[in-house]
Gaussian input, Z-matrix of N, CA and C with variables (Angstrom, degrees):
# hf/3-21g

backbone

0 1
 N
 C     1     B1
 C     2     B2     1     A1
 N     3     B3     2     A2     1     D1
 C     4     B4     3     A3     2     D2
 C     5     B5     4     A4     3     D3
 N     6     B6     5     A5     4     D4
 C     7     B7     6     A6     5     D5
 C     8     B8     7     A7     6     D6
 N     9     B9     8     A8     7     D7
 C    10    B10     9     A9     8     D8
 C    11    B11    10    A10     9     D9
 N    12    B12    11    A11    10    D10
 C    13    B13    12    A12    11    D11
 C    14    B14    13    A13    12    D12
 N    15    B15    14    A14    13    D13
 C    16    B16    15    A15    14    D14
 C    17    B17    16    A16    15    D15
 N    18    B18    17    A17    16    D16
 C    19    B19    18    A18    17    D17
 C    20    B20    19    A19    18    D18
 N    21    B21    20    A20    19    D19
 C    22    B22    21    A21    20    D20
 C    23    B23    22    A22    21    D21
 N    24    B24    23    A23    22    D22
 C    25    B25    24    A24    23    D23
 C    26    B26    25    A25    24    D24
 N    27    B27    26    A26    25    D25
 C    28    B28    27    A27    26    D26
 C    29    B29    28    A28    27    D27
 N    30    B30    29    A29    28    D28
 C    31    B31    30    A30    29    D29
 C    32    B32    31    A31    30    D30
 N    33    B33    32    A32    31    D31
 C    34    B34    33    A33    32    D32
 C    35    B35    34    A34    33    D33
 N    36    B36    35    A35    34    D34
 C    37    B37    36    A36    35    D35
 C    38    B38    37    A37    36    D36
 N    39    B39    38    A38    37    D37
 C    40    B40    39    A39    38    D38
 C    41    B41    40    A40    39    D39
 N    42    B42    41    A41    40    D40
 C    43    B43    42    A42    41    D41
 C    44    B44    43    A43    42    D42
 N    45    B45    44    A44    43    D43
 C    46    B46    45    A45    44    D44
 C    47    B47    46    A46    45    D45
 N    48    B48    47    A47    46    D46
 C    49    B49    48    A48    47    D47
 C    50    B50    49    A49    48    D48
 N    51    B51    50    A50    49    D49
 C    52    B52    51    A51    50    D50
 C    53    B53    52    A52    51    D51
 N    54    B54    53    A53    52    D52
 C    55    B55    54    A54    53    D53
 C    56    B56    55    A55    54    D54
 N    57    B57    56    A56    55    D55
 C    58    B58    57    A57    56    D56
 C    59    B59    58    A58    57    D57
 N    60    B60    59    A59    58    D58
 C    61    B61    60    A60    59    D59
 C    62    B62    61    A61    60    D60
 N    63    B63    62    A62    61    D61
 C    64    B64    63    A63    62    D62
 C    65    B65    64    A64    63    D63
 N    66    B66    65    A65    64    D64
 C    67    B67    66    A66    65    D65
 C    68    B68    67    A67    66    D66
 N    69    B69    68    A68    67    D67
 C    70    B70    69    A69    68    D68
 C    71    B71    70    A70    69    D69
 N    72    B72    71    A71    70    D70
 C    73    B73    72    A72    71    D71
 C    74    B74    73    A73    72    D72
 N    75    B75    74    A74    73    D73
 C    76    B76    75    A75    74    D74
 C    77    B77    76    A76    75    D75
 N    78    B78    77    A77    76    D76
 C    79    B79    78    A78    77    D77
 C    80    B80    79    A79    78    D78
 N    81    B81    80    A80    79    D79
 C    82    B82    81    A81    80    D80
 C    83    B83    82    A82    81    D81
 N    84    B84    83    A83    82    D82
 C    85    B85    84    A84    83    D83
 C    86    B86    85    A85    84    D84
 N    87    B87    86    A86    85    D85
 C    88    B88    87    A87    86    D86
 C    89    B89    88    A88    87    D87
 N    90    B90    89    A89    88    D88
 C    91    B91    90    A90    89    D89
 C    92    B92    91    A91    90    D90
 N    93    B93    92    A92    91    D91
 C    94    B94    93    A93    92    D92
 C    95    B95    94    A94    93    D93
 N    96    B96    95    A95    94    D94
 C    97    B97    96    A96    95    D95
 C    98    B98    97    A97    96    D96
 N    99    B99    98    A98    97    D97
 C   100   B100    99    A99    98    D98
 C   101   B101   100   A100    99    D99
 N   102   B102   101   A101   100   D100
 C   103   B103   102   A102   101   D101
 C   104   B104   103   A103   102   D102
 N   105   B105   104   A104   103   D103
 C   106   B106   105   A105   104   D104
 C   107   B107   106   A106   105   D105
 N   108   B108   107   A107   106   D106
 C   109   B109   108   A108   107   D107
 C   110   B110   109   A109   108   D108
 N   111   B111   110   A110   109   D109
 C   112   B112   111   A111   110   D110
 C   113   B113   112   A112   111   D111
 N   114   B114   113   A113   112   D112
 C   115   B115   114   A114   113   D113
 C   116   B116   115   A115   114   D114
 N   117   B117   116   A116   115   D115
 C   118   B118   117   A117   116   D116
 C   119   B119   118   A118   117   D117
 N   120   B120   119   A119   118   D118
 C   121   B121   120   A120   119   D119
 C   122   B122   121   A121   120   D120
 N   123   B123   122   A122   121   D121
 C   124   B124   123   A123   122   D122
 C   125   B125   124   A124   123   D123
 N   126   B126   125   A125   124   D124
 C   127   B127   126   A126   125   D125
 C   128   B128   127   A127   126   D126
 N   129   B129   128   A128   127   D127
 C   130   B130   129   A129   128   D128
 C   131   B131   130   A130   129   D129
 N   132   B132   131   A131   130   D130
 C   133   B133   132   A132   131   D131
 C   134   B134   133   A133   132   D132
 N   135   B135   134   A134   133   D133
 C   136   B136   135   A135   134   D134
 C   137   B137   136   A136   135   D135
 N   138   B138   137   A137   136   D136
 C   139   B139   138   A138   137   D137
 C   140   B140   139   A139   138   D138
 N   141   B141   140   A140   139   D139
 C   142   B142   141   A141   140   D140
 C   143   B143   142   A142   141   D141
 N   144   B144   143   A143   142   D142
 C   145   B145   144   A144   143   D143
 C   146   B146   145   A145   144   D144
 N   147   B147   146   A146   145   D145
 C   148   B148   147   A147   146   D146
 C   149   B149   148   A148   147   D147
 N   150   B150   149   A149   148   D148
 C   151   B151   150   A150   149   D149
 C   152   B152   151   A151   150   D150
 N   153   B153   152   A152   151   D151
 C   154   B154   153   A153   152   D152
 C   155   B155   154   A154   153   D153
 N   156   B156   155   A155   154   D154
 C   157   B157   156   A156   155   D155
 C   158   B158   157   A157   156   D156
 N   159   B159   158   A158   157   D157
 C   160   B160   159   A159   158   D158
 C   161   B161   160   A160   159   D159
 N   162   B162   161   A161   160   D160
 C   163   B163   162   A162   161   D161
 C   164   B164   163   A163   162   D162
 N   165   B165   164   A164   163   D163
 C   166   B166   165   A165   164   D164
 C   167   B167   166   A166   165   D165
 N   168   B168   167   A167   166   D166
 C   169   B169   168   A168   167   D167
 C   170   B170   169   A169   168   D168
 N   171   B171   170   A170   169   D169
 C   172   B172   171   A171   170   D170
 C   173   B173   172   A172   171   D171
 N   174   B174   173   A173   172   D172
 C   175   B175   174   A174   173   D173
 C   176   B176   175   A175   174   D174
 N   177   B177   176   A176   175   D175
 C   178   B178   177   A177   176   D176
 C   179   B179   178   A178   177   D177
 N   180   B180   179   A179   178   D178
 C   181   B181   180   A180   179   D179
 C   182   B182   181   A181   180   D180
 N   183   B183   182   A182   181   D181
 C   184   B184   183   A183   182   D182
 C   185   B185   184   A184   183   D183
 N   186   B186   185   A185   184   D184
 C   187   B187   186   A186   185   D185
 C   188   B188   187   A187   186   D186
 N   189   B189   188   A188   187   D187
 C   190   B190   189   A189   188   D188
 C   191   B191   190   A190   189   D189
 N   192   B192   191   A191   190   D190
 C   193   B193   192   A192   191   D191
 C   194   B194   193   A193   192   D192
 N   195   B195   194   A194   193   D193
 C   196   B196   195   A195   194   D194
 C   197   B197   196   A196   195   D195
 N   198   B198   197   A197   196   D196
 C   199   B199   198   A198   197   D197
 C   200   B200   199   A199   198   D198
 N   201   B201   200   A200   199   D199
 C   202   B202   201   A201   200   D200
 C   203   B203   202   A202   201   D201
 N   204   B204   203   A203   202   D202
 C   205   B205   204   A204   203   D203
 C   206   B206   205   A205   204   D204
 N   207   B207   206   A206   205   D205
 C   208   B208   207   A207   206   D206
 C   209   B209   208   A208   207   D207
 N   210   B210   209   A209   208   D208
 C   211   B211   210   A210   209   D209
 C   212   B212   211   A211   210   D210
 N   213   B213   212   A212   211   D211
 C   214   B214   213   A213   212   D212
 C   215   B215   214   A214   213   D213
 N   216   B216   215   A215   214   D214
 C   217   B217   216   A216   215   D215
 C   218   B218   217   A217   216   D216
 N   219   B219   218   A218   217   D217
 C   220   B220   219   A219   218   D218
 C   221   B221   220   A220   219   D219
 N   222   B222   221   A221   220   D220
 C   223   B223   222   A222   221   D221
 C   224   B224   223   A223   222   D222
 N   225   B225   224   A224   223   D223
 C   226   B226   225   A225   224   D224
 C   227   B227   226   A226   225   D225
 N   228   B228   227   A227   226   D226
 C   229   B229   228   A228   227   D227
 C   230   B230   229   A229   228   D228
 N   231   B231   230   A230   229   D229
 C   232   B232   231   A231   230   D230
 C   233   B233   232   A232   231   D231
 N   234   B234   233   A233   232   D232
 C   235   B235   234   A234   233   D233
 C   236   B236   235   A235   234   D234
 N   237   B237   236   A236   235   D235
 C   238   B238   237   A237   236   D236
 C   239   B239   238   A238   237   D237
 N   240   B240   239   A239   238   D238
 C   241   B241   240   A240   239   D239
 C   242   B242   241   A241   240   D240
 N   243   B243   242   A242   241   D241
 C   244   B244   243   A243   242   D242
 C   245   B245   244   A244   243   D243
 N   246   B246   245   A245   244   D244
 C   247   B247   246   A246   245   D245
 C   248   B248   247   A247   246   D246
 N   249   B249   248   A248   247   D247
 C   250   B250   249   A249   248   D248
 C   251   B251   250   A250   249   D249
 N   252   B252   251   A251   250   D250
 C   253   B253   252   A252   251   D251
 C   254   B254   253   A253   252   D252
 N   255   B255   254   A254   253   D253
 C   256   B256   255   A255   254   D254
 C   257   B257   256   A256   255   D255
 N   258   B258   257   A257   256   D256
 C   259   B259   258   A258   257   D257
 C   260   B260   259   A259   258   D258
 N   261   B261   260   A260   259   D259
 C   262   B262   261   A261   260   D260
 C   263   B263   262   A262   261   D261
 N   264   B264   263   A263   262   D262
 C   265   B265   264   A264   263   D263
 C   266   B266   265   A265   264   D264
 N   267   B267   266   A266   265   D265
 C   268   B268   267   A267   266   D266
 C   269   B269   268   A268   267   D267
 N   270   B270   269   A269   268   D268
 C   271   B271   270   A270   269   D269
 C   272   B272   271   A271   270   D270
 N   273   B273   272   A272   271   D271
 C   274   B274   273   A273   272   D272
 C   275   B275   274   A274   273   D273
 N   276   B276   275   A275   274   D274
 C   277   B277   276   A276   275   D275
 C   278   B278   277   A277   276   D276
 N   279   B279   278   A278   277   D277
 C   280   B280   279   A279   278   D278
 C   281   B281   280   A280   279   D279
 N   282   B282   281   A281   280   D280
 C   283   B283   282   A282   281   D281
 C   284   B284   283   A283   282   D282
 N   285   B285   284   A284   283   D283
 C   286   B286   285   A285   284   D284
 C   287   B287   286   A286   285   D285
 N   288   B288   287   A287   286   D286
 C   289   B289   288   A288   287   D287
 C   290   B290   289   A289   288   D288

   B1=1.4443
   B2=1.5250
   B3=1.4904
   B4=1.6689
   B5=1.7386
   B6=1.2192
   B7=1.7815
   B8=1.9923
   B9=1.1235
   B10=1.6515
   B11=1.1548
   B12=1.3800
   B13=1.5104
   B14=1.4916
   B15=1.3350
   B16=1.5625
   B17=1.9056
   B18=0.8570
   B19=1.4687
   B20=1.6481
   B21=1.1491
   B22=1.4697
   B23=1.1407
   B24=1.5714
   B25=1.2528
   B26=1.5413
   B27=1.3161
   B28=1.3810
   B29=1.6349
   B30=1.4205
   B31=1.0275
   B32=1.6357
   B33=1.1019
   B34=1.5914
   B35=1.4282
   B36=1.4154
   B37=1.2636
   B38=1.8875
   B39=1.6609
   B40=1.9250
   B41=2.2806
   B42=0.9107
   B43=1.7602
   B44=1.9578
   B45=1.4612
   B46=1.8650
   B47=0.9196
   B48=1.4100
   B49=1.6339
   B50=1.8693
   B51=1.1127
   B52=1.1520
   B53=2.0750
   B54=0.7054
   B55=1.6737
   B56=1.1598
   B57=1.2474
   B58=1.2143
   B59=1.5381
   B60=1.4247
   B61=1.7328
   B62=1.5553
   B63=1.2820
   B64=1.8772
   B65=1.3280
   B66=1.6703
   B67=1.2998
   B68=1.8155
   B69=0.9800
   B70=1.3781
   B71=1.4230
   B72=1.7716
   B73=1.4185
   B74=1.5336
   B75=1.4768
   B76=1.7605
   B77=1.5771
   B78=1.7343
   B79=1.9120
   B80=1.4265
   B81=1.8149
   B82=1.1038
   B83=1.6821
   B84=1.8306
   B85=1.2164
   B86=1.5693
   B87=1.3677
   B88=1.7163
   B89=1.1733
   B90=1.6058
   B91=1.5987
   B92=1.4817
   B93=1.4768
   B94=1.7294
   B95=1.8624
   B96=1.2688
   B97=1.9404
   B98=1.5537
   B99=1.3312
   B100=1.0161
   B101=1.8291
   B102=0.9158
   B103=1.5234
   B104=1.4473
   B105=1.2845
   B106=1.6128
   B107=1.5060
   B108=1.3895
   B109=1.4641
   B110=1.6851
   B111=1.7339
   B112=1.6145
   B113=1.2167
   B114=1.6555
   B115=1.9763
   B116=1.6235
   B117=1.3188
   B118=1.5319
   B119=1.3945
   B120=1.3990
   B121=1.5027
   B122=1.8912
   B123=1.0369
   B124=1.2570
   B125=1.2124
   B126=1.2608
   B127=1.3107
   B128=1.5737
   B129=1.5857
   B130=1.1409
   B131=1.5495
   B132=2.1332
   B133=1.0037
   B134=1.4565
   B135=1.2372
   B136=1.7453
   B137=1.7127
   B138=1.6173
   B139=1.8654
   B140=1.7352
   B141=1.5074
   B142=1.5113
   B143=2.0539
   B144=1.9279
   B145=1.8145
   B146=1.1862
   B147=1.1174
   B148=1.8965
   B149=1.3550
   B150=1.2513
   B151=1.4372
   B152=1.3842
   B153=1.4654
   B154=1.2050
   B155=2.1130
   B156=1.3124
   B157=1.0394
   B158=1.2760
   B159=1.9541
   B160=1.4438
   B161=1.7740
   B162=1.3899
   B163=1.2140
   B164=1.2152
   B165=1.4686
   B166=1.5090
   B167=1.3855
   B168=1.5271
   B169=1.4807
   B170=1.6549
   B171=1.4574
   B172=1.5128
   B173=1.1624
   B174=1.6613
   B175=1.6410
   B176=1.0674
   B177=1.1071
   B178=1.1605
   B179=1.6912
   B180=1.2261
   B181=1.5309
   B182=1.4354
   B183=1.3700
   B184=1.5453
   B185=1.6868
   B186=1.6783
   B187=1.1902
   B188=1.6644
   B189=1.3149
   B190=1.5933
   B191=1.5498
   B192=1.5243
   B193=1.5167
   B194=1.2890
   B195=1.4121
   B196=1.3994
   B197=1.5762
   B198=1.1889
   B199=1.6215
   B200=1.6474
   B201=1.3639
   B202=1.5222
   B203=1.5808
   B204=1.2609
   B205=1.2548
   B206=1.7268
   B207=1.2502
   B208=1.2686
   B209=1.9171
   B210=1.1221
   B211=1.2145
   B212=1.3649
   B213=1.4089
   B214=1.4768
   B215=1.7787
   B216=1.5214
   B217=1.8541
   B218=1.5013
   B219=1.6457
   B220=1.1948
   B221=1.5009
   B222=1.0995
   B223=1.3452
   B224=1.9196
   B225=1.6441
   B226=1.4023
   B227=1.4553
   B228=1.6762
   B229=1.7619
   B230=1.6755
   B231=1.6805
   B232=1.6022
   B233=1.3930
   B234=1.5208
   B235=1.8401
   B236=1.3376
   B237=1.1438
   B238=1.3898
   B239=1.9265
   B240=1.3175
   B241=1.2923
   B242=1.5749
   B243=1.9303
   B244=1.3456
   B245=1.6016
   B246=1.0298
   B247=1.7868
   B248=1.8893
   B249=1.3536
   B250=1.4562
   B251=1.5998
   B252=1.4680
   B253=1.4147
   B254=1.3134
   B255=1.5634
   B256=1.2704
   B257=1.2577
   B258=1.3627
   B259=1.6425
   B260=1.7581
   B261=1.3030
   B262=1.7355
   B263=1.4590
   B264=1.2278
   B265=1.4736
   B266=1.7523
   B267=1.7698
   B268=1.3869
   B269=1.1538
   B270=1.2938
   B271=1.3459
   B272=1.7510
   B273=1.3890
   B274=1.3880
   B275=1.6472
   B276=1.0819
   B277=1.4345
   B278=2.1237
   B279=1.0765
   B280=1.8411
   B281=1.4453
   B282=2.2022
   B283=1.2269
   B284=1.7859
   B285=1.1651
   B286=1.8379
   B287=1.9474
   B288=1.5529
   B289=1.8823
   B290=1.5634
   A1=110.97
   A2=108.16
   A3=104.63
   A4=120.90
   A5=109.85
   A6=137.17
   A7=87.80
   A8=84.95
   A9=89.98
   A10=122.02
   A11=124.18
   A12=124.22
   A13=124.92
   A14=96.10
   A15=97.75
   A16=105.10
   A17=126.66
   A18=148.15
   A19=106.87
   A20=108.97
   A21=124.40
   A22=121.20
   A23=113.27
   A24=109.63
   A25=119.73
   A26=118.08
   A27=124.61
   A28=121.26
   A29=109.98
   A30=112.75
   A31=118.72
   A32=110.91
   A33=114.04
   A34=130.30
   A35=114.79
   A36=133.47
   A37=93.20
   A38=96.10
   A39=107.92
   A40=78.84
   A41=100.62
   A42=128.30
   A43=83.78
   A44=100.41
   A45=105.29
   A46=135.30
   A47=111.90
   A48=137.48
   A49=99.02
   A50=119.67
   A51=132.14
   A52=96.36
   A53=139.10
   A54=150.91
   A55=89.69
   A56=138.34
   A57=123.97
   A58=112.07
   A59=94.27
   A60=81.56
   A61=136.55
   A62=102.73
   A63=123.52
   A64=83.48
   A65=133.89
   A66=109.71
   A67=95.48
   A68=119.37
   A69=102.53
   A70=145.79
   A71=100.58
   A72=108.60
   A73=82.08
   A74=141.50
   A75=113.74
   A76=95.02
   A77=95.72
   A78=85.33
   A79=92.52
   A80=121.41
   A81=99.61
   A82=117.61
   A83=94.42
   A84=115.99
   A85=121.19
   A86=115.12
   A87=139.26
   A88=104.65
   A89=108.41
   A90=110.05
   A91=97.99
   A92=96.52
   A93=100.13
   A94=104.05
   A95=73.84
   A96=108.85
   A97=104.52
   A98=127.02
   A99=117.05
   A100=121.45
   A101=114.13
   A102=95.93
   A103=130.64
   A104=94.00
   A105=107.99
   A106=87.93
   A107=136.74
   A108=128.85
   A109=107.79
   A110=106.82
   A111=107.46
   A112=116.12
   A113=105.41
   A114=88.11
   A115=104.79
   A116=140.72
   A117=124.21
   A118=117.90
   A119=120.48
   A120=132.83
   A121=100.31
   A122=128.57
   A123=137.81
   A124=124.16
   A125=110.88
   A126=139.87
   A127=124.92
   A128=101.22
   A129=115.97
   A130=107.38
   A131=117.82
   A132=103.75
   A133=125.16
   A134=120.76
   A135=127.23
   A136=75.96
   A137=120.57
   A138=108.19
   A139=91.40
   A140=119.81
   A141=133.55
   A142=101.81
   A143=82.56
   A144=85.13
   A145=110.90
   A146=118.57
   A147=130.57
   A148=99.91
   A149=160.03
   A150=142.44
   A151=121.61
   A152=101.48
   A153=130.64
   A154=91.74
   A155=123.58
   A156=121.81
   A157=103.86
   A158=121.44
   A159=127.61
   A160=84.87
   A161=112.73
   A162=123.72
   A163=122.49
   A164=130.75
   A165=116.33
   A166=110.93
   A167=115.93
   A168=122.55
   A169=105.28
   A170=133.71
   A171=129.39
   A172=79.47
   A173=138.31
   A174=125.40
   A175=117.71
   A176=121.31
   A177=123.05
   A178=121.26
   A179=110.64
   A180=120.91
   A181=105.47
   A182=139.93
   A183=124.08
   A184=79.38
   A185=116.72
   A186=104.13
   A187=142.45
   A188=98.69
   A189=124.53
   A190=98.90
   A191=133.28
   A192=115.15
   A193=116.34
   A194=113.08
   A195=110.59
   A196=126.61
   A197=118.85
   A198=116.50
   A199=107.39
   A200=106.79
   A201=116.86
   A202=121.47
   A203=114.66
   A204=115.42
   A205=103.91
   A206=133.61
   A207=137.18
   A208=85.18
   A209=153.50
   A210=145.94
   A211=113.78
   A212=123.75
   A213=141.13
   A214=95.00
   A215=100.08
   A216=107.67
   A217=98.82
   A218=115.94
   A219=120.89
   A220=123.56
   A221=134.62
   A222=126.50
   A223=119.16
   A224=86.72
   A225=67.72
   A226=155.87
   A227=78.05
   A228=122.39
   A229=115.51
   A230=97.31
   A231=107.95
   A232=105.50
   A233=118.17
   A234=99.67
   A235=112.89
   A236=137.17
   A237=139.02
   A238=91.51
   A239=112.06
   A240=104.43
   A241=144.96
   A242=100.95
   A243=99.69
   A244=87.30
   A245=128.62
   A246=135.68
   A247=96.69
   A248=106.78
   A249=101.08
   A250=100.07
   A251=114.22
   A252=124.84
   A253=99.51
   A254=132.89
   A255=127.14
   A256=111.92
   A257=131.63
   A258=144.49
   A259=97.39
   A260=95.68
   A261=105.86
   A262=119.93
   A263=110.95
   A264=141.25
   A265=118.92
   A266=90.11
   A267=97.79
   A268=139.57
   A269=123.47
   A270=133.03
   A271=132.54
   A272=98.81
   A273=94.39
   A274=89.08
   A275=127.42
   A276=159.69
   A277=92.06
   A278=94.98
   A279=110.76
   A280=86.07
   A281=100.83
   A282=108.45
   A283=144.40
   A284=113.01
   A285=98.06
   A286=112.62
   A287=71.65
   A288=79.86
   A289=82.53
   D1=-59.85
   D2=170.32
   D3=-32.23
   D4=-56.83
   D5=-169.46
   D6=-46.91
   D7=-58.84
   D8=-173.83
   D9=-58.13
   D10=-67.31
   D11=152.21
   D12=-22.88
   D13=-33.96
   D14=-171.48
   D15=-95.02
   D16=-11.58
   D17=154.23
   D18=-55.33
   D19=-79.52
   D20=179.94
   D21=-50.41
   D22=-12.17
   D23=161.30
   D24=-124.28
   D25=6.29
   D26=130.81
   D27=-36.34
   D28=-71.92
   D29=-176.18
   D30=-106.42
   D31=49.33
   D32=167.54
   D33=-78.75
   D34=9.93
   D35=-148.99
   D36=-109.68
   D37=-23.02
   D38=-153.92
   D39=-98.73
   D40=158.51
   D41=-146.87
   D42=-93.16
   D43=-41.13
   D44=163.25
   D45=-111.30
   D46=35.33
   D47=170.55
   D48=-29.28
   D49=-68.93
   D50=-157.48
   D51=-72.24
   D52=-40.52
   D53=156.96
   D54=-48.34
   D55=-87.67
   D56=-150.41
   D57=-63.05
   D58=-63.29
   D59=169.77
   D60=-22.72
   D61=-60.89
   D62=-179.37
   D63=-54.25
   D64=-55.21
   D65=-141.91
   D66=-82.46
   D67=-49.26
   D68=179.81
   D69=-32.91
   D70=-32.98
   D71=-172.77
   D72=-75.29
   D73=-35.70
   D74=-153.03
   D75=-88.33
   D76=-42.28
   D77=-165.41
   D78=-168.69
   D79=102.91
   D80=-163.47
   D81=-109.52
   D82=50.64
   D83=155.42
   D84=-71.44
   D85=-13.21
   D86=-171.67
   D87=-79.43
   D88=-37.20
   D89=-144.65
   D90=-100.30
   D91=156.19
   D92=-163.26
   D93=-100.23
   D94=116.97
   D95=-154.40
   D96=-100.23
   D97=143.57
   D98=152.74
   D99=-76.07
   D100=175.19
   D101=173.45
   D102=-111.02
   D103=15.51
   D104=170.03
   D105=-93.57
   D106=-42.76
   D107=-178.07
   D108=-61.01
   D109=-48.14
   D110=-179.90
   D111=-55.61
   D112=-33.40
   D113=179.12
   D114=-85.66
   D115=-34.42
   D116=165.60
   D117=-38.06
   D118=-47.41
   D119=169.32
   D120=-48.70
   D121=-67.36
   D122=-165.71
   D123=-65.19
   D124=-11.44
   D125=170.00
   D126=-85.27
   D127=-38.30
   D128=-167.33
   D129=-96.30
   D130=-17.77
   D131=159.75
   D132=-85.92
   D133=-1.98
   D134=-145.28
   D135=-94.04
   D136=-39.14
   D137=-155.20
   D138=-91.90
   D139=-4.51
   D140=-172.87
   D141=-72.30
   D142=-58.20
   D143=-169.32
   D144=-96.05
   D145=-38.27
   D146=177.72
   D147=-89.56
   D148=157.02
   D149=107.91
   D150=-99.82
   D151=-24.21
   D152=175.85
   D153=-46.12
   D154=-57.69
   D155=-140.23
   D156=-103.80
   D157=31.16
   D158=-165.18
   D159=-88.46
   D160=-167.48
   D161=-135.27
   D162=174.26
   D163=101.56
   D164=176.36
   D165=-24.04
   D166=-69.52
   D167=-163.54
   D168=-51.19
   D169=18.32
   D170=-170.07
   D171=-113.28
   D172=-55.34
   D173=174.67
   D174=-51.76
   D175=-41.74
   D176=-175.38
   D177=-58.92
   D178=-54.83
   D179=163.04
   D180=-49.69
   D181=-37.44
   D182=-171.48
   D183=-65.73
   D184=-72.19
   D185=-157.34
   D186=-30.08
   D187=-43.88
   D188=174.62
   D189=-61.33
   D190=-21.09
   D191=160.44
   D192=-99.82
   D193=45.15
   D194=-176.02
   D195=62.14
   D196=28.40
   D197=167.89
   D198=-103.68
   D199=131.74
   D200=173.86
   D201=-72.97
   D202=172.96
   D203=172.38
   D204=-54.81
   D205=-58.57
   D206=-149.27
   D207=-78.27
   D208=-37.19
   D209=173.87
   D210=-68.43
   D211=-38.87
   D212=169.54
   D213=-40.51
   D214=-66.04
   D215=-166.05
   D216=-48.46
   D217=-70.02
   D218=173.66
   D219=-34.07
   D220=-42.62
   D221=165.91
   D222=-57.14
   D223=-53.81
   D224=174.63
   D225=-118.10
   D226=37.93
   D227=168.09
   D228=-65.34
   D229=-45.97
   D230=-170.25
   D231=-112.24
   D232=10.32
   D233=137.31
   D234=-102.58
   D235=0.98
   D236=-170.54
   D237=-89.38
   D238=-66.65
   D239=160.77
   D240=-18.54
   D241=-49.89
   D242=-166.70
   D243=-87.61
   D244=-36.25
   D245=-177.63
   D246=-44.87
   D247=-45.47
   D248=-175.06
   D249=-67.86
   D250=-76.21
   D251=176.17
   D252=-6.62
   D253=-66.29
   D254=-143.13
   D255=-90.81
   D256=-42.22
   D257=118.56
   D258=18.98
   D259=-76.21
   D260=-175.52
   D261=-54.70
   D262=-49.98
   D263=170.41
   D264=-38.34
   D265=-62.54
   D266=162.82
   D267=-82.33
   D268=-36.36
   D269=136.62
   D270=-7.80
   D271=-43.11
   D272=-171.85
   D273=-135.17
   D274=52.12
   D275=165.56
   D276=21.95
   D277=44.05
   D278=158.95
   D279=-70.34
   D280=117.06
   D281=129.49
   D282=-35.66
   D283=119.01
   D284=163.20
   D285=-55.37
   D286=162.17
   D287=-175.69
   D288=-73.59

């Protein structure tokens, strides 16, 4: 619930703030994305469920939508993070908010 809230007001500025939001928490293949955002998203699930199966050509695709090296790190600083976070989370059977 927090994640979302905190989304929704990321993007409260976009006319489907509230669409996108909803769509993200289920599948935010739904949600009306730019596609420099869809490939960060796509990126961030492929090193999420596979990592095993990352790939120069996966940098490479952020790059080609305009993400730099220093945004590259950042991306995949803060899914490596929440993957740990949740690791922790589940681990020691912490409810979600």
């Amino acid at each position: 619930m927090a994640h979302g809230e905190d989304l929704r007001a990321e993007v409260q500025d976009n006319p489907d703030a509230d669409r996108v939001a909803d769509a993200v928490k289920t599948d935010y293949r739904d949600a009306p994305l730019s596609e420099r955002d869809r490939a960060m998203l796509d990126f961030a699930m492929k090193l999420t469920l596979t990592p095993q199966k990352m790939q120069q050509a996966d940098v490479e695709a952020l790059r080609a939508h305009g993400f730099d090296d220093s945004a590259i790190h950042d991306i995949v600083q803060a899914t490596a993070l929440f993957a740990y976070y949740n690791r922790i989370a589940d681990g020691l059977g912490i409810d979600p908010e």
